[in-house]
C-alpha positions in Angstrom: -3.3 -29.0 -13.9 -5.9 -29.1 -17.0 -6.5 -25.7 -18.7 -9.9 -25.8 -17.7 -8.5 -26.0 -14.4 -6.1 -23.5 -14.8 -8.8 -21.1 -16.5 -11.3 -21.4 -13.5 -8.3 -20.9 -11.2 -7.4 -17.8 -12.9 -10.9 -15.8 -12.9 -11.1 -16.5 -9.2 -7.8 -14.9 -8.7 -9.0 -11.9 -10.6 -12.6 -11.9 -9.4 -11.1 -12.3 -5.7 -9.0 -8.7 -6.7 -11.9 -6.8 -8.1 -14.0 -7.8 -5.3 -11.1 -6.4 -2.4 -10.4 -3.4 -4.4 -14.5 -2.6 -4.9 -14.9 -3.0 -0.9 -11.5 -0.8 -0.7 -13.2 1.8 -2.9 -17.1 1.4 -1.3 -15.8 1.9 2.3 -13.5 4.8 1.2 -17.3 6.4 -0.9 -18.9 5.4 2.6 -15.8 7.6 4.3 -16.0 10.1 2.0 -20.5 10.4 2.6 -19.8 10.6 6.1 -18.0 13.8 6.2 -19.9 15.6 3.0 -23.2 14.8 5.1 -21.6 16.3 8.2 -19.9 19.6 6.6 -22.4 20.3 4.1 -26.0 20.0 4.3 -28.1 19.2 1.4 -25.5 18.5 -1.3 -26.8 16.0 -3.8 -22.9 14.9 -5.3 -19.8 15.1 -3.6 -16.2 13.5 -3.4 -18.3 10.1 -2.6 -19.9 9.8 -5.7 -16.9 8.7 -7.9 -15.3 5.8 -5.6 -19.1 4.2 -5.0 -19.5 4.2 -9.2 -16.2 2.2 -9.5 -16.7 0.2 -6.2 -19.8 -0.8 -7.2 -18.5 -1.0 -11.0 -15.9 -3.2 -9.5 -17.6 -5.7 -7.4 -20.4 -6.3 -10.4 -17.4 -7.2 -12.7 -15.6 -9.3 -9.6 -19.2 -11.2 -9.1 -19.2 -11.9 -12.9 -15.6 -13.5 -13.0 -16.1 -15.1 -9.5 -19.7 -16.8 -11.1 -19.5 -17.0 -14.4 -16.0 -15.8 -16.7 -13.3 -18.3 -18.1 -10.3 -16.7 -18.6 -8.3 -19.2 -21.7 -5.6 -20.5 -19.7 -2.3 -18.2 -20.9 1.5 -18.0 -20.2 2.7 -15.5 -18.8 6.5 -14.5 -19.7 8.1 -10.7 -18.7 9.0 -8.5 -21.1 12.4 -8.5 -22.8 14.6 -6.2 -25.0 12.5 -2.9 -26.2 9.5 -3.4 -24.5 11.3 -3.9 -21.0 13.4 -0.8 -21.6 10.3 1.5 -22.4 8.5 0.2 -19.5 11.4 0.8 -17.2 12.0 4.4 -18.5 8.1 5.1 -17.9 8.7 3.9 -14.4 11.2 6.1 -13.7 10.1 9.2 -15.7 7.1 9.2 -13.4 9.7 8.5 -10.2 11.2 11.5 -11.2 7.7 13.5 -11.6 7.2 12.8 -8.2 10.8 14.2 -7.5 10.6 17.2 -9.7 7.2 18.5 -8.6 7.9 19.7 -5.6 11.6 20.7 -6.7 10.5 22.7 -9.9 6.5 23.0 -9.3 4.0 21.4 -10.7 3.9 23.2 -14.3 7.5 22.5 -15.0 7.7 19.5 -14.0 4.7 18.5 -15.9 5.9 19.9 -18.7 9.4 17.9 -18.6 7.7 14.4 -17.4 5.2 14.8 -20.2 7.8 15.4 -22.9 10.0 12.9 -21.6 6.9 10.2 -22.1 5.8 10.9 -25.3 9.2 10.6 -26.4 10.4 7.8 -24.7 7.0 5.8 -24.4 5.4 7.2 -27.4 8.2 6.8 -29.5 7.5 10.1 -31.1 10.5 12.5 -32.4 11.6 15.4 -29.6 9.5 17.9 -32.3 6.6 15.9 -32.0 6.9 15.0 -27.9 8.0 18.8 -27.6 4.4 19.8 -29.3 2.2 17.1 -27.4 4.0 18.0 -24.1 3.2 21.7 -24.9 -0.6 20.8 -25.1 -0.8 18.4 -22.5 0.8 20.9 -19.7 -1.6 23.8 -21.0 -4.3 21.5 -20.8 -3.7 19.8 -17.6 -2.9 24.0 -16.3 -6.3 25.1 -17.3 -8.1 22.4 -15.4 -6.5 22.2 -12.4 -5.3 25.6 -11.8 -7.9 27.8 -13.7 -11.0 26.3 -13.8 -11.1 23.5 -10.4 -8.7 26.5 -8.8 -6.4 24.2 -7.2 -3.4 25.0 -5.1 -0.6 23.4 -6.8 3.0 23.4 -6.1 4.9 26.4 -7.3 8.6 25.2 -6.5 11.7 26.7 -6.8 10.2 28.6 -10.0 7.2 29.9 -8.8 4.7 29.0 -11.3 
């Protein structure tokens, strides 16, 4: 197979994904309109309004590699050393999120997955990743549970 070849070959594949995932994503915005219009009457934005911007985001940029985009032919190898280790231990500190969350609730858990990534991902010193986990739980705690008041697992620790 030529590289030109190979390159058209290649935006298809990826222009055939970005067009299933944006008709995925319009008829879950078309779901999502349905019930908004039925339970409340006269709201301008709802829950619809992000998954139709990135299904219709999505099937522009799908039309564009399906019509028009060359991807250069590459090789694709999987990771080795370093880089496969980090990606493994991100895989499996956000296995364990999932595990921990409703375990410890979702503050402390949030708090342990987040240092766990900056220091095993981010490659920063337990200080540093102690810090940055600090801020990110805070942050992530004033969003969610103080200002979009959602309910959010307490666990065995109750916060």
């Amino acid at each position: 197979m030529t590289d030109v070849e190979s390159s058209r070959r290649q935006s298809m594949v990826v222009g055939g994904v970005l067009e299933l995932l944006a008709a995925v994503s319009l008829v879950e915005a078309r779901r999502l309109y349905r019930l908004r219009t039925d339970f409340v009457a006269g709201a301008v934005v709802g829950d619809d309004t992000f998954p139709m911007i990135v299904g219709v985001a999505l099937a522009v940029l799908g039309l564009y590699m399906l019509a028009w985009a060359r991807l250069p032919a590459l090789e694709v190898a999987l990771p080795r050393g370093p880089i496969r280790a980090r990606m493994l231990a991100g895989a499996g500190l956000l296995v364990a999120y999932a595990v921990l969350v409703p375990v410890l609730g979702y503050t402390a858990a949030t708090a342990v997955a987040s240092v766990a990534l900056f220091g095993a991902m981010g490659g920063y010193r337990w200080p540093v990743a102690l810090l940055l986990g600090a801020v990110t739980t805070g942050a992530l705690y004033l969003l969610f549970r103080v200002w979009l008041l959602q309910p959010l697992p307490s666990g065995l620790l109750g916060a």
